[in-house]
VOKOLGU-127527 format. One record per atom (N, C-alpha, C): residue number from 1; residue in three letters; x, y, z. Coordinates in steps of 0.1 Angstrom, whole numbers, padded with zeros to 4 digits. Example, Ala and Ser with C-alpha at 12.3 -4.5 7.8 and 13.67 -1.06 7.14 Angstrom:
+------+------+-------+-------+-------+
: resi : resn :    c1 :    c2 :    c3 :
+------+------+-------+-------+-------+
:    1 :  ALA :  0132 : -0057 :  0078 :
:    1 :  ALA :  0123 : -0045 :  0078 :
:    1 :  ALA :  0132 : -0033 :  0078 :
:    2 :  SER :  0128 : -0022 :  0071 :
:    2 :  SER :  0137 : -0011 :  0071 :
:    2 :  SER :  0129 :  0000 :  0079 :
+------+------+-------+-------+-------+
***
This chain:
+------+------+-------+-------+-------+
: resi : resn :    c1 :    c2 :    c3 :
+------+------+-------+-------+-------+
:    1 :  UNK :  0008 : -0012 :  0000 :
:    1 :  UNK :  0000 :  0000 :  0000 :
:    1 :  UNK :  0009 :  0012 :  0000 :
:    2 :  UNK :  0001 :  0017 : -0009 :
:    2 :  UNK :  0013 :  0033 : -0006 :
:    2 :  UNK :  0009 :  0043 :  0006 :
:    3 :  UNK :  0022 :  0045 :  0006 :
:    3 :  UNK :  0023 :  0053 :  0018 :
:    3 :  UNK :  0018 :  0069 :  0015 :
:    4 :  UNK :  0014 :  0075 :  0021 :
:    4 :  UNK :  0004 :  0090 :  0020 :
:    4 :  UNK :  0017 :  0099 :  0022 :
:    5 :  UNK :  0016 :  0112 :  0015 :
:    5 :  UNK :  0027 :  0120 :  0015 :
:    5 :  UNK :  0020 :  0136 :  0026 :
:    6 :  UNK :  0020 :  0137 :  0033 :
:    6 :  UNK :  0014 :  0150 :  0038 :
:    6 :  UNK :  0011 :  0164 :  0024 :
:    7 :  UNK :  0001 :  0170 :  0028 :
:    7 :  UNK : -0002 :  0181 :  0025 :
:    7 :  UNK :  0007 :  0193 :  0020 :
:    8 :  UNK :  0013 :  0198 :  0034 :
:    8 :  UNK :  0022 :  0205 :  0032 :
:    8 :  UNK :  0034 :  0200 :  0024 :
:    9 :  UNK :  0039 :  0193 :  0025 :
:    9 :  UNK :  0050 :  0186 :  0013 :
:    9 :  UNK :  0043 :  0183 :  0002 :
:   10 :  UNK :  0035 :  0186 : -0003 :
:   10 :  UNK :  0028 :  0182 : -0021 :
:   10 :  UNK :  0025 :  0199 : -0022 :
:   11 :  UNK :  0021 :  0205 : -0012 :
:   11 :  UNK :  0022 :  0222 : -0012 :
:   11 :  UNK :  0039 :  0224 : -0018 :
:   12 :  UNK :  0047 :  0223 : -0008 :
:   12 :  UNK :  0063 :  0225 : -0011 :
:   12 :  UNK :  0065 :  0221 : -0026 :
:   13 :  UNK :  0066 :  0212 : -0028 :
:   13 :  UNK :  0070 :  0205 : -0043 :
:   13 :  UNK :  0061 :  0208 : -0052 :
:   14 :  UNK :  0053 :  0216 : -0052 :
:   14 :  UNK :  0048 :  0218 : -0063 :
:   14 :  UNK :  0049 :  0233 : -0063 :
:   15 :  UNK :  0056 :  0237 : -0057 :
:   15 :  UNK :  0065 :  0252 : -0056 :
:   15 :  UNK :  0075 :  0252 : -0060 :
:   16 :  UNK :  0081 :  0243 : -0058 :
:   16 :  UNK :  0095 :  0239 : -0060 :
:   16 :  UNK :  0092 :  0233 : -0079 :
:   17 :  UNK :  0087 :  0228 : -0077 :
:   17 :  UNK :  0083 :  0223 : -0095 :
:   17 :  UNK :  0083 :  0233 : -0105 :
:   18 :  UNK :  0079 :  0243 : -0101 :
:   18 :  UNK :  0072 :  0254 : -0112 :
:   18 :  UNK :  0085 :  0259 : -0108 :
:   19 :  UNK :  0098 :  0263 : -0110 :
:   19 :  UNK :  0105 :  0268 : -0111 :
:   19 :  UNK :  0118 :  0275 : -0120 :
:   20 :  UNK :  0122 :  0279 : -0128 :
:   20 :  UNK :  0133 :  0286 : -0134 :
:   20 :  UNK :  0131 :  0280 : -0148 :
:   21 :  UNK :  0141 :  0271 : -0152 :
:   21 :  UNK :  0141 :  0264 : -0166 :
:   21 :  UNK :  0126 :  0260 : -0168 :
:   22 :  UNK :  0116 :  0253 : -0159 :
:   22 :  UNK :  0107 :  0244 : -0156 :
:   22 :  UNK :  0096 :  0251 : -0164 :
:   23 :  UNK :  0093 :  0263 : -0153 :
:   23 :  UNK :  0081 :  0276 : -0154 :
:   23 :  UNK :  0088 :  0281 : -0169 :
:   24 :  UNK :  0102 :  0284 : -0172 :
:   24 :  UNK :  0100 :  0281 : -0187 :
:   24 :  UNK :  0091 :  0281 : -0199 :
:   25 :  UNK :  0099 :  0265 : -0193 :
:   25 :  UNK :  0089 :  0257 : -0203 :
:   25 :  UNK :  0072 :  0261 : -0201 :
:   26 :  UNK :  0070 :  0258 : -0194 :
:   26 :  UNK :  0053 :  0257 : -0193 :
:   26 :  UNK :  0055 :  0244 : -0185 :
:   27 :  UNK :  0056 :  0238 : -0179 :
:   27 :  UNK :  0057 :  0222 : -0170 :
:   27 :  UNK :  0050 :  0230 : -0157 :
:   28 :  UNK :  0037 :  0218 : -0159 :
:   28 :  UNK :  0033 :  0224 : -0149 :
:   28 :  UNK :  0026 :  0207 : -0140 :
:   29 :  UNK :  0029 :  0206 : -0128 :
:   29 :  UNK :  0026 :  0194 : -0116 :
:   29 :  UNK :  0012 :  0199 : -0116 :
:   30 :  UNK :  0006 :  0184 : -0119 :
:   30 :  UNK : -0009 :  0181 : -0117 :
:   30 :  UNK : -0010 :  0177 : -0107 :
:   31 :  UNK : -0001 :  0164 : -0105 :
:   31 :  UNK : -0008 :  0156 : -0093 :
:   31 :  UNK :  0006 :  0153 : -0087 :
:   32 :  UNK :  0008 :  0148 : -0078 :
:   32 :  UNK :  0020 :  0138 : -0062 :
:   32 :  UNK :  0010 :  0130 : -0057 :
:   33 :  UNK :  0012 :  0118 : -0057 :
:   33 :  UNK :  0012 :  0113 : -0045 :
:   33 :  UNK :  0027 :  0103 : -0041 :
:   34 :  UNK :  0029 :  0095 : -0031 :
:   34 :  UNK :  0036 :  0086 : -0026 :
:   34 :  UNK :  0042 :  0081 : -0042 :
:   35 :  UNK :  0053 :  0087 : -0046 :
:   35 :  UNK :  0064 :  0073 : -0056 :
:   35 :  UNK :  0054 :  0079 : -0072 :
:   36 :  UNK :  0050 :  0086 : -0073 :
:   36 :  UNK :  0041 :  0090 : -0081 :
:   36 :  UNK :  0039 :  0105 : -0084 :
:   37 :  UNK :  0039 :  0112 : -0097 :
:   37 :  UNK :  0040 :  0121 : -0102 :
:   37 :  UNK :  0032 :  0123 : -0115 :
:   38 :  UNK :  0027 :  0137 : -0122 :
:   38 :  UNK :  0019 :  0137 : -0131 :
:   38 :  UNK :  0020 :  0151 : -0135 :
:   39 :  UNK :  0028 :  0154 : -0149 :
:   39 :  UNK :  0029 :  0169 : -0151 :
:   39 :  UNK :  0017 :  0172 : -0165 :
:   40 :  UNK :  0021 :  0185 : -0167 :
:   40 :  UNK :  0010 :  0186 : -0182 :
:   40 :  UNK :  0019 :  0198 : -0190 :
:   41 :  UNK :  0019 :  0202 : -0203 :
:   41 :  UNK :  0022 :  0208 : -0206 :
:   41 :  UNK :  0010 :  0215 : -0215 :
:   42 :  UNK :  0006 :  0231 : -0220 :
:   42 :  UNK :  0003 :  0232 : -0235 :
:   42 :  UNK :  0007 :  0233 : -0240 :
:   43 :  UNK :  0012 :  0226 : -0252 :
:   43 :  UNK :  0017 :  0228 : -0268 :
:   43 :  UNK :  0018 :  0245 : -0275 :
:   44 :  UNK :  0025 :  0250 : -0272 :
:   44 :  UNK :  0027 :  0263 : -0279 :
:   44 :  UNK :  0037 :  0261 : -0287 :
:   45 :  UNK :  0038 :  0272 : -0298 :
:   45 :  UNK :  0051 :  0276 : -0310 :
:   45 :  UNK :  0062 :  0274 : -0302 :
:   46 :  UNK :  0060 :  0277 : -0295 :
:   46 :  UNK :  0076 :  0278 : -0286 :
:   46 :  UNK :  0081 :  0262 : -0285 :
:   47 :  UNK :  0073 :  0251 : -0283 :
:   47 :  UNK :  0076 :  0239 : -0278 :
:   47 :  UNK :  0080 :  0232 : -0297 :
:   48 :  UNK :  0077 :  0236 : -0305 :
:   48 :  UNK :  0080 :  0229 : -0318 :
:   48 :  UNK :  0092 :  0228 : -0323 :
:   49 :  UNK :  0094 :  0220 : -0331 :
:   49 :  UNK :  0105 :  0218 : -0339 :
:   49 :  UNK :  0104 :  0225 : -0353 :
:   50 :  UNK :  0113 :  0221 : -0364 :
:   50 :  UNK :  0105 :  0223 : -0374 :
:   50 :  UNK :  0102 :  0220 : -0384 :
:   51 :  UNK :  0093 :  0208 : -0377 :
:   51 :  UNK :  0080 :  0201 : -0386 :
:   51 :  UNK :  0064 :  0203 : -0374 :
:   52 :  UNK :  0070 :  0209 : -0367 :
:   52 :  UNK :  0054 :  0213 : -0360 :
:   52 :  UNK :  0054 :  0200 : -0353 :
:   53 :  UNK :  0062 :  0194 : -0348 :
:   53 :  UNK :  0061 :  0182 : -0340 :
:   53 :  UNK :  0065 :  0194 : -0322 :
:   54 :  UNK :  0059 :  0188 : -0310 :
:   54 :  UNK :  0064 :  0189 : -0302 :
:   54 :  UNK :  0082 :  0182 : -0300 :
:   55 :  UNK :  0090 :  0194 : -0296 :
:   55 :  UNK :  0106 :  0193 : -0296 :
:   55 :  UNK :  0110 :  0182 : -0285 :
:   56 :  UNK :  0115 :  0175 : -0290 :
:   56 :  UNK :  0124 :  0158 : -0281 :
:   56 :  UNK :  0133 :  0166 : -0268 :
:   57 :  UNK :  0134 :  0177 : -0269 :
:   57 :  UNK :  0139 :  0186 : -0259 :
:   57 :  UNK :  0130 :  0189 : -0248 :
:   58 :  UNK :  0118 :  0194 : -0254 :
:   58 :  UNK :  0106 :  0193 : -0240 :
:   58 :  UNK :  0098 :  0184 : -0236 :
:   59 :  UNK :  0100 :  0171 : -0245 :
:   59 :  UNK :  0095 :  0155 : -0237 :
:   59 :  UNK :  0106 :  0153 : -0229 :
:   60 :  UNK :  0117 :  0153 : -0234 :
:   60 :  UNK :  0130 :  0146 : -0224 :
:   60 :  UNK :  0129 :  0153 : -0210 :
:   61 :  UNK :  0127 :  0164 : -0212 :
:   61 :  UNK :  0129 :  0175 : -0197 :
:   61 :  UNK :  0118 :  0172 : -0190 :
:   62 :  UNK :  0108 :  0172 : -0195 :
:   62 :  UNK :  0094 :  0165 : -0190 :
:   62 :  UNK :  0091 :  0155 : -0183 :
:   63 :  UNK :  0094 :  0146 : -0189 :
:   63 :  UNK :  0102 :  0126 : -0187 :
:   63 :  UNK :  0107 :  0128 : -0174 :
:   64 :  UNK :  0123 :  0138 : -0176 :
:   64 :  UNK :  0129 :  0137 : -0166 :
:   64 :  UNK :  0128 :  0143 : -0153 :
:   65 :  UNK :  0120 :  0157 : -0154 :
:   65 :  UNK :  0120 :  0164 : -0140 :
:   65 :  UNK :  0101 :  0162 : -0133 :
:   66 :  UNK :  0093 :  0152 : -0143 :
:   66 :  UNK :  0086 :  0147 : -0138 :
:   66 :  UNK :  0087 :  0135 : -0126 :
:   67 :  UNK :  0101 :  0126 : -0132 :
:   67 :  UNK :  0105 :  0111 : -0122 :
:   67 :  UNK :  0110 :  0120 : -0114 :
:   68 :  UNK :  0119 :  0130 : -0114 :
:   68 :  UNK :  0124 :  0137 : -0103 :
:   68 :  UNK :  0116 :  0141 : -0092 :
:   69 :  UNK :  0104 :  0145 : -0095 :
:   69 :  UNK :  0093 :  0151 : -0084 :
:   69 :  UNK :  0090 :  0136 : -0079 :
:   70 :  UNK :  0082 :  0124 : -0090 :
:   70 :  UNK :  0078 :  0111 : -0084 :
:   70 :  UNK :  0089 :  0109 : -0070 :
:   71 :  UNK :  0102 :  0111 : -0076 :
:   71 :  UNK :  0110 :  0107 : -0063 :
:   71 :  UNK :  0116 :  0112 : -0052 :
:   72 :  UNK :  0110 :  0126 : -0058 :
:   72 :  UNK :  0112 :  0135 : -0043 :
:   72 :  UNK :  0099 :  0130 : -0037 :
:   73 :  UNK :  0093 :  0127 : -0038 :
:   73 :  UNK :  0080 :  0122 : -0029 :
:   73 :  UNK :  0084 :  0108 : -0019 :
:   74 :  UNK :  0092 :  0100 : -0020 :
:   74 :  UNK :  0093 :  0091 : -0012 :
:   74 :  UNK :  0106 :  0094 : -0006 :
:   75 :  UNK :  0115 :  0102 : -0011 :
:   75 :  UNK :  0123 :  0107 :  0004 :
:   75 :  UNK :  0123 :  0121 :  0014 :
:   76 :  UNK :  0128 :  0116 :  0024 :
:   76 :  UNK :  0125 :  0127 :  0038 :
:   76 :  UNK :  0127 :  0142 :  0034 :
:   77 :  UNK :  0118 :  0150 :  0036 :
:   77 :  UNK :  0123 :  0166 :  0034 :
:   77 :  UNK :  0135 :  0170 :  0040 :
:   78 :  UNK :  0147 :  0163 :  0044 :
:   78 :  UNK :  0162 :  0165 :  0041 :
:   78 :  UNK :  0167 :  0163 :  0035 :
:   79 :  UNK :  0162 :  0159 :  0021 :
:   79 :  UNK :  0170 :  0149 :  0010 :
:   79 :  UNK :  0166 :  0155 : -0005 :
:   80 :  UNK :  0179 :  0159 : -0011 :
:   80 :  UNK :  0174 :  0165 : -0026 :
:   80 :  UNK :  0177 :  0153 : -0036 :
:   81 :  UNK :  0170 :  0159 : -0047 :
:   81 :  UNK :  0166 :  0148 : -0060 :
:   81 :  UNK :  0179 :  0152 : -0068 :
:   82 :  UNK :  0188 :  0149 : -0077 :
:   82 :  UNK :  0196 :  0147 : -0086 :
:   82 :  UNK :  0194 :  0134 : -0094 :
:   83 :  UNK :  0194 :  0138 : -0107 :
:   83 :  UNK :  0194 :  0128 : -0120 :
:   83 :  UNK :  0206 :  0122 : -0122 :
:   84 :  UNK :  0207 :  0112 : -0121 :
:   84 :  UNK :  0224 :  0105 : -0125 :
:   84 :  UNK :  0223 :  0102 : -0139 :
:   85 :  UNK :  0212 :  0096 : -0148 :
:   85 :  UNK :  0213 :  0092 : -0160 :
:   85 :  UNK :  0194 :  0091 : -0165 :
:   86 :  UNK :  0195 :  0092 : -0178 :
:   86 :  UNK :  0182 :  0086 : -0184 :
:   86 :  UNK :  0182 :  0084 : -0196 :
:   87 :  UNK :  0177 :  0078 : -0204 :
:   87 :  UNK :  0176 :  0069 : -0215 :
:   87 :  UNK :  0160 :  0072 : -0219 :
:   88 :  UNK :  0156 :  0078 : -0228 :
:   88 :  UNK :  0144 :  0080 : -0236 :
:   88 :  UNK :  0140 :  0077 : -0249 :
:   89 :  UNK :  0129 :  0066 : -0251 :
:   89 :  UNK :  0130 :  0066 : -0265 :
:   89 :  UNK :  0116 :  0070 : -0268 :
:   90 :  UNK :  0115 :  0076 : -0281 :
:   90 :  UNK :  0103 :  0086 : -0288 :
:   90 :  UNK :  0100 :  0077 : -0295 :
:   91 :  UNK :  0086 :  0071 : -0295 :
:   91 :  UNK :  0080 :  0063 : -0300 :
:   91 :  UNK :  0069 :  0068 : -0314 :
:   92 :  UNK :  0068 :  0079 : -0315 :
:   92 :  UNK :  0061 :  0089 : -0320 :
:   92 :  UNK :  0063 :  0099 : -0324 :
:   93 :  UNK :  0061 :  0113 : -0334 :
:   93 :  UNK :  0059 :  0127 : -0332 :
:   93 :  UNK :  0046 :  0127 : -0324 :
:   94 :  UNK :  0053 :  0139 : -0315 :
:   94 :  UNK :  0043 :  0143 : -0304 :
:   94 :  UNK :  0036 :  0158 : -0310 :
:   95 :  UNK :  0018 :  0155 : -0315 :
:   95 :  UNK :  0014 :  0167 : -0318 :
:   95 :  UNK :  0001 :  0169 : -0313 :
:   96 :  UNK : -0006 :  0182 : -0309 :
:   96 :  UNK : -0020 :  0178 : -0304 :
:   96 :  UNK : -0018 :  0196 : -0296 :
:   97 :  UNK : -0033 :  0194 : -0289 :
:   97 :  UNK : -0031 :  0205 : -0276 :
:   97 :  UNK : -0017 :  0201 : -0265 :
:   98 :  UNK : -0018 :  0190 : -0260 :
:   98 :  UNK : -0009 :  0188 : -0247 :
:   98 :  UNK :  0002 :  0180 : -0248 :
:   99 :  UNK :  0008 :  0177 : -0241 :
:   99 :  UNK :  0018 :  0170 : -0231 :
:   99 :  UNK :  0015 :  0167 : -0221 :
:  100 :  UNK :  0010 :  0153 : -0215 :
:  100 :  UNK :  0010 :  0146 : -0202 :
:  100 :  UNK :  0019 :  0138 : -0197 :
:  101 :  UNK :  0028 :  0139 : -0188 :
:  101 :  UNK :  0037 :  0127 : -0189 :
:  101 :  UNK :  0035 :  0121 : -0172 :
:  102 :  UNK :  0032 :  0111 : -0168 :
:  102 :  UNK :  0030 :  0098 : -0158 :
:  102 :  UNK :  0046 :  0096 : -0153 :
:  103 :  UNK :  0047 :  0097 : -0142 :
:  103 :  UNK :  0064 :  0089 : -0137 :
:  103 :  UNK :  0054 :  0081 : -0126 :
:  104 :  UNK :  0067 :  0073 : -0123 :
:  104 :  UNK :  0063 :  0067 : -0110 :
:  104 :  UNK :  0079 :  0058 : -0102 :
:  105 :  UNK :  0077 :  0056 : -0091 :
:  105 :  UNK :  0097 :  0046 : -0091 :
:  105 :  UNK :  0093 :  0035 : -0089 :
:  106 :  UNK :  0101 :  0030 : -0097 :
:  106 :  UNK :  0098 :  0016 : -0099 :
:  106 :  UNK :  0108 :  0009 : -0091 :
:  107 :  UNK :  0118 :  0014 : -0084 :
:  107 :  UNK :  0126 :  0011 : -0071 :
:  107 :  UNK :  0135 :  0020 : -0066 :
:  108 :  UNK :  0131 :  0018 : -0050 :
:  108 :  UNK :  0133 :  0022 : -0038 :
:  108 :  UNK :  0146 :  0022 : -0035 :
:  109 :  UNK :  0153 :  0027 : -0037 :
:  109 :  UNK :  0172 :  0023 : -0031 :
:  109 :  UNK :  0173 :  0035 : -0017 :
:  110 :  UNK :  0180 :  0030 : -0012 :
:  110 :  UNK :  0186 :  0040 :  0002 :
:  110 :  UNK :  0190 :  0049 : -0002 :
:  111 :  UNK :  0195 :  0053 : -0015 :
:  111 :  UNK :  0203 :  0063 : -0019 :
:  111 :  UNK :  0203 :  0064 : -0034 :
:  112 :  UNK :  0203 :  0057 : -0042 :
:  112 :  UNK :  0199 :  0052 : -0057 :
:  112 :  UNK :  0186 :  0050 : -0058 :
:  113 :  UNK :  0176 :  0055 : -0065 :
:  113 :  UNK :  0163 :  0054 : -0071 :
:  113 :  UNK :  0157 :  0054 : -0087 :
:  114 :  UNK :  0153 :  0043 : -0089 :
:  114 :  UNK :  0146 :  0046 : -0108 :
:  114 :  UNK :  0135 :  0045 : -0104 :
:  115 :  UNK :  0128 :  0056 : -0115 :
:  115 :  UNK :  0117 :  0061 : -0121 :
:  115 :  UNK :  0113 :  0057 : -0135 :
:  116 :  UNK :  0102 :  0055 : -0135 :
:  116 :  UNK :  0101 :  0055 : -0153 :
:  116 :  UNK :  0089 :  0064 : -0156 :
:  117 :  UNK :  0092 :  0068 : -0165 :
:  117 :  UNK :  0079 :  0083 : -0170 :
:  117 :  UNK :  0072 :  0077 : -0184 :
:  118 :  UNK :  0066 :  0082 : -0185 :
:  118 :  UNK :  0055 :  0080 : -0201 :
:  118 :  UNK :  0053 :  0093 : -0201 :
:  119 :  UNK :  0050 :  0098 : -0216 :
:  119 :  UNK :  0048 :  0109 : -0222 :
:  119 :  UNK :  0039 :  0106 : -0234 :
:  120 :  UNK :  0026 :  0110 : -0233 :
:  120 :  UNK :  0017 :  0108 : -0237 :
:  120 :  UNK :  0013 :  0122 : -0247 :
:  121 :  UNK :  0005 :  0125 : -0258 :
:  121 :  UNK :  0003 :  0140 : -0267 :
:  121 :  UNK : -0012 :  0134 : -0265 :
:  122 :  UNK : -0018 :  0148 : -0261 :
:  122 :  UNK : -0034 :  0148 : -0265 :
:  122 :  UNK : -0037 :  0161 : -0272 :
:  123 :  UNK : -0049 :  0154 : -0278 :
:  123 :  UNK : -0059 :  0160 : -0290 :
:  123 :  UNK : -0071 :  0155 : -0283 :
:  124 :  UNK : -0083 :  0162 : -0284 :
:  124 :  UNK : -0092 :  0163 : -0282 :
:  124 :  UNK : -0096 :  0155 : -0268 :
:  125 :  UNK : -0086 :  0154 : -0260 :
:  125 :  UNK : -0089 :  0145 : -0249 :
:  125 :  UNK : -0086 :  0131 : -0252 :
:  126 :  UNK : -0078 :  0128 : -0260 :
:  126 :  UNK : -0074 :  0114 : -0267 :
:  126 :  UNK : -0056 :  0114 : -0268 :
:  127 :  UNK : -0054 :  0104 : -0254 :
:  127 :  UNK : -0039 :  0105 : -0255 :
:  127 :  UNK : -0033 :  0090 : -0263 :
:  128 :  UNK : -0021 :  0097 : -0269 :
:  128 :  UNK : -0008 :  0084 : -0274 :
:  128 :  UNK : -0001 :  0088 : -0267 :
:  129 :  UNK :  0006 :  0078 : -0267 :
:  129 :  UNK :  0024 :  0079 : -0257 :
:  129 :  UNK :  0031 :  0076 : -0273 :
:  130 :  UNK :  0038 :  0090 : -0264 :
:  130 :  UNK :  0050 :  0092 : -0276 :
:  130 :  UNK :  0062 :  0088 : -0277 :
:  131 :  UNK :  0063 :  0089 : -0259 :
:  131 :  UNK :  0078 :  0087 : -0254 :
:  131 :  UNK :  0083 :  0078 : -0243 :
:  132 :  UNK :  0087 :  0074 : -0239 :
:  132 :  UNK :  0093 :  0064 : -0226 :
:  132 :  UNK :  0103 :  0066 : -0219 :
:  133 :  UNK :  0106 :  0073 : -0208 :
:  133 :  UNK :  0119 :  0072 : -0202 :
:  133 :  UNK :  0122 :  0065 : -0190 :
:  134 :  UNK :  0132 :  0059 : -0186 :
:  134 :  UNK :  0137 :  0052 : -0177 :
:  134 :  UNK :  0148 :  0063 : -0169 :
:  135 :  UNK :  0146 :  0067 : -0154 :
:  135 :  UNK :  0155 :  0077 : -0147 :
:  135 :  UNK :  0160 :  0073 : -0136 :
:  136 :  UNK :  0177 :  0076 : -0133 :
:  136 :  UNK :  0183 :  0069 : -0123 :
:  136 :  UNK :  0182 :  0081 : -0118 :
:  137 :  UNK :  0183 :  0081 : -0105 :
:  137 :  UNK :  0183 :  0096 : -0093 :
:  137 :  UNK :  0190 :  0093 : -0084 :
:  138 :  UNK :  0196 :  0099 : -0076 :
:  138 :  UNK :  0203 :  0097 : -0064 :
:  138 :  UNK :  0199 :  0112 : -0055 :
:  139 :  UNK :  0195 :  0104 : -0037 :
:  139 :  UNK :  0190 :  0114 : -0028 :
:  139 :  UNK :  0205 :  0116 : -0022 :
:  140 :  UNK :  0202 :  0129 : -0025 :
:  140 :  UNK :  0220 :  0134 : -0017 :
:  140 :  UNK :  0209 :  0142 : -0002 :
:  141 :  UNK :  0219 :  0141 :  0008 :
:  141 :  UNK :  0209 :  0152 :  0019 :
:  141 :  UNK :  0211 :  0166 :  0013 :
:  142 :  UNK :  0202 :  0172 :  0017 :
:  142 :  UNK :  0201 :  0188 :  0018 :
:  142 :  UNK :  0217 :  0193 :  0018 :
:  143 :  UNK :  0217 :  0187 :  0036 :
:  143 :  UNK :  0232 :  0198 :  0041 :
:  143 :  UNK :  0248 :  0195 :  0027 :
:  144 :  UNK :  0243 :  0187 :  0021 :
:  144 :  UNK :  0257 :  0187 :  0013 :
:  144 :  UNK :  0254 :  0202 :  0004 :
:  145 :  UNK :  0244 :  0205 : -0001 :
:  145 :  UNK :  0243 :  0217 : -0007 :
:  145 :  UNK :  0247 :  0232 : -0002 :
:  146 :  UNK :  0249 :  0230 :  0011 :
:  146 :  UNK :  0247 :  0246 :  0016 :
:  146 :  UNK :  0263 :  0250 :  0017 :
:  147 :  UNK :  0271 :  0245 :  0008 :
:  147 :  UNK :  0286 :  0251 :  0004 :
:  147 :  UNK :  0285 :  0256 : -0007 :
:  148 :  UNK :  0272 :  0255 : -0017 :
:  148 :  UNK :  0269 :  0260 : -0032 :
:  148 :  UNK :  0273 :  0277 : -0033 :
+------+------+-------+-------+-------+
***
């Protein structure tokens, strides 16, 4: 059974989500719970390539700092998220109104954690998965940061 993530920490991280490069883009956290994450984007000019496909640059970012939130959710609010590696493959051109992409961790390590994300394009309320990524993370504590 999954474990429940408090209020205030799905408050936090989804402040912390909408951030810098993130708010950017447009990525915006729908849902947290426990090991579980769910972002959305809208498809604007800005997100295209140029064939009018959504750009393999804002699924992969998507993919990736979606598993990142999934996995800030199952460690302690002393512990930050870092991406060690991911691997994505585009199964699709991604075109429509949106960008949905699903993570979730698919294992729990003390210190090492994978995620896997889906990236899905919708039109009219009708999603394909375009993309797949598989994400290694590592929880470093907080205090290693405050020599930045």
């Amino acid at each position: 059974m999954a474990r429940a993530i408090s209020e205030e920490r799905v408050s936090r991280l989804k402040e912390e989500f909408f951030q810098g490069f993130i708010k950017t883009c447009g990525i915006n956290l729908v849902s947290l719970e426990h090991g579980r994450a769910e972002s959305r984007l809208e498809i604007t000019g800005a997100h295209s390539q140029q064939d009018d496909f959504a750009h393999a640059g804002v699924m992969a970012t998507m993919a990736d700092h979606t598993a990142g939130y999934a996995a800030f959710s199952v460690v302690t609010e002393d512990y930050r998220i870092l991406t060690l590696e991911f691997k994505i493959n585009f199964l699709r051109p991604a075109t429509g109104d949106g960008l949905v992409c699903r993570a979730r961790v698919v294992k729990e390590g003390k210190n090492i954690l994978v995620a896997d994300s889906e990236v899905f394009s919708q039109r009219n309320g009708v999603e394909k998965l375009v993309a797949k990524a598989l994400v290694t993370l590592v929880a470093v504590p907080e205090q290693e940061f405050s020599n930045r």
